[in-house]
C-alpha positions as CSV (number, residue, x, y, z in Angstrom):
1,X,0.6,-7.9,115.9
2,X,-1.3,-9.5,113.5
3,X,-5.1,-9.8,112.3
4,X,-7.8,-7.6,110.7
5,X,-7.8,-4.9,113.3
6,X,-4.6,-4.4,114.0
7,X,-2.7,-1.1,112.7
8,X,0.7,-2.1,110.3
9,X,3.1,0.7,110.3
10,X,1.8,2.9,107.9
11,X,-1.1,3.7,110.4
12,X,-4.0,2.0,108.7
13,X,-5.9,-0.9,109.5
14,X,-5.4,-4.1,108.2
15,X,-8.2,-5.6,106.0
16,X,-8.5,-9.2,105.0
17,X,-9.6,-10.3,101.4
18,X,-8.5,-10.8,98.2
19,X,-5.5,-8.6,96.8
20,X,-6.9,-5.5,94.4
21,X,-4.7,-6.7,91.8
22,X,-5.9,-10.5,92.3
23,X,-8.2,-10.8,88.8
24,X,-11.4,-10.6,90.9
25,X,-13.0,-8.4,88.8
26,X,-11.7,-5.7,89.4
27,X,-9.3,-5.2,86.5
28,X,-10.9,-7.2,83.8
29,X,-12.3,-5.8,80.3
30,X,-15.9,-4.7,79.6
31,X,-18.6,-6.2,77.4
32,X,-20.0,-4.2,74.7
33,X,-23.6,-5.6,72.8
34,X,-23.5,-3.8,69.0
35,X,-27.4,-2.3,68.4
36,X,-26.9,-5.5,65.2
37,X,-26.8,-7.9,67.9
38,X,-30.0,-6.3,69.9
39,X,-31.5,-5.8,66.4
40,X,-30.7,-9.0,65.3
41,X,-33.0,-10.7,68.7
42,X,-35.7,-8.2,68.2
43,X,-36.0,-8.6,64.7
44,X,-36.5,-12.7,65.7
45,X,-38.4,-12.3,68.0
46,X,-41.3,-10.8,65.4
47,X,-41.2,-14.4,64.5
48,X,-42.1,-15.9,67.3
49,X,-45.3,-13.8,68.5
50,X,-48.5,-15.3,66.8
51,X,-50.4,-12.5,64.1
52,X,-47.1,-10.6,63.8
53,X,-44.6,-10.9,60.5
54,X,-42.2,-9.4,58.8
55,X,-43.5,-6.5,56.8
56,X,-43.5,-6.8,52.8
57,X,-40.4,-5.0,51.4
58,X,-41.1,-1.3,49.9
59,X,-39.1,0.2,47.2
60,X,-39.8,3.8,46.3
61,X,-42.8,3.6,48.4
62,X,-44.4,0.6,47.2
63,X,-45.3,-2.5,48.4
64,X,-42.9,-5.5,46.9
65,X,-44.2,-8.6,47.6
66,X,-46.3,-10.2,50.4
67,X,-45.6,-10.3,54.3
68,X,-43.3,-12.4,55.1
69,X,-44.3,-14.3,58.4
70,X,-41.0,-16.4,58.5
71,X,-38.8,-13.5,58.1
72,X,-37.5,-11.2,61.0
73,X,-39.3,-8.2,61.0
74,X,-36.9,-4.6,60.3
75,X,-35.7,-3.5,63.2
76,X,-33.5,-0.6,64.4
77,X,-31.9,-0.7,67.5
78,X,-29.7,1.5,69.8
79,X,-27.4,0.7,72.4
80,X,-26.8,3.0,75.4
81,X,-24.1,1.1,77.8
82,X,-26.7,-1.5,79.3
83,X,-30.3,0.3,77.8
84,X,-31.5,0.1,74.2
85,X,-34.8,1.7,72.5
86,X,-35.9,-0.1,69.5
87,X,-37.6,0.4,66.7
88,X,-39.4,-2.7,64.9
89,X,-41.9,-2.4,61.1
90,X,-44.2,-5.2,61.3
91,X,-47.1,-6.7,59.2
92,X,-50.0,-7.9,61.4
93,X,-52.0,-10.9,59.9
94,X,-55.4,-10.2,59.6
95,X,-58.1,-10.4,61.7
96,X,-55.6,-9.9,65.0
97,X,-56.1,-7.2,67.1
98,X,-53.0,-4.6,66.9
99,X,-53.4,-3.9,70.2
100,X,-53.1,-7.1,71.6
101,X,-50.0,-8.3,68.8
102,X,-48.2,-5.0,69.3
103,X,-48.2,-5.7,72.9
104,X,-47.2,-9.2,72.9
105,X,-44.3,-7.8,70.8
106,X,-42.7,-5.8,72.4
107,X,-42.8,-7.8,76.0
108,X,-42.0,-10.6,73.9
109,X,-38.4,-8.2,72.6
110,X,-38.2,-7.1,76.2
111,X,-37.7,-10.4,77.4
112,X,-35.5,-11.8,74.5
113,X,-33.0,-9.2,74.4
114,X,-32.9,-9.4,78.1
115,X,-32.2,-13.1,78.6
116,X,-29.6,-13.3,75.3
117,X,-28.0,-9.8,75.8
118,X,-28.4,-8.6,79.5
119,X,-29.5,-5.0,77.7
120,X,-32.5,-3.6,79.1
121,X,-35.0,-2.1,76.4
122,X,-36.0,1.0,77.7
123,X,-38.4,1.7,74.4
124,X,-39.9,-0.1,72.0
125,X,-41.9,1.2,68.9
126,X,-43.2,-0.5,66.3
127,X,-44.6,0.4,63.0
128,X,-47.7,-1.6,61.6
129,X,-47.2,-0.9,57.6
130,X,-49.5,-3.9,56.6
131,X,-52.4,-5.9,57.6
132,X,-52.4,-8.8,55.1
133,X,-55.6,-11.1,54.5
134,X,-55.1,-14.8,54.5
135,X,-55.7,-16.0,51.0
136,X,-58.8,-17.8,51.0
137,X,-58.7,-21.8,50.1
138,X,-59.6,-22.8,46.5
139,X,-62.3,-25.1,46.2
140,X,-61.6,-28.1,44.0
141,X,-64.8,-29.1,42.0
C-alpha cells in the first residue's frame, strides 16, 4: 500500500513532498542587515531628495562650514530583526518648504532601505539644523 493516504506502519499517514532535511529552506542560515548598512542607504538617500543636504558639521556647538548638498546627511539607525527607526540631521536649502522636503525624505528612506535591505522602517525622524541661503550671483561690471 502505497500513495499519500495510505497509513505506513508507524500509524501515520503518508505525505508527499520534499524531505525536511532536503535544503529547502528549512535548515539554511539567516540574514542579518547591521543599522551601518540601513544608515548607510538613508544617509544617501538625503542626496537624492531635491532642497534637502547634508547638514554643516558642528563642533562644540558650532557651525563648521557650509551644508553640504553632495554629502549623505548623519543618520542613525536601528535594526530590530526586519524593522528599523531612523534618525536622519538634515540642512534644507532655502526657500523649500520643510514640510514638504521632510516628507519627501523620509518616503524617499522608506522606499530605499526597503528595496536594497528588505528592512521595513517603522520611524523616521529627522532633525532640520540649518536652512542655508543660496549665495547670490556676482555681477561682473
Amino acid at each position: 500500500m502505497s500513495g499519500a493516504g495510505s497509513t505506513a506502519a508507524t500509524g501515520r499517514e503518508a505525505t508527499t513532498g520534499p524531505a525536511p532535511d532536503s535544503g529547502t529552506g528549512g535548515d539554511r542560515g539567516e540574514l542579518t542587515i547591521a543599522d551601518k548598512v540601513i544608515e548607510r542607504v538613508a544617509g544617501h538617500a538625503a542626496t537624492q531628495v531635491p532642497g534637502a543636504s547634508a547638514a554643516p558639521r558642528r563642533l562644540l556647538g558650532i557651525t563648521v562650514g557650509d551644508a553640504r548638498p553632495d554629502g549623505e546627511a548623519a543618520v542613525q539607525a536601528r535594526v530590530d530583526g526586519t524593522i528599523a527607526t531612523v534618525s536622519a540631521t538634515i540642512a534644507v536649502e532655502w526657500p523649500h518648504s520643510v514640510r514638504d522636503v521632510t516628507h519627501r525624505l523620509r518616503e524617499r528612506i522608506r522606499a530605499d532601505v526597503r528595496e536594497l535591505t528588505g528592512v521595513g522602517v517603522a520611524h523616521v525622524d529627522i532633525d532640520v539644523v540649518a536652512m542655508p541661503v543660496p549665495a547670490p550671483a556676482r555681477r561682473v561690471r
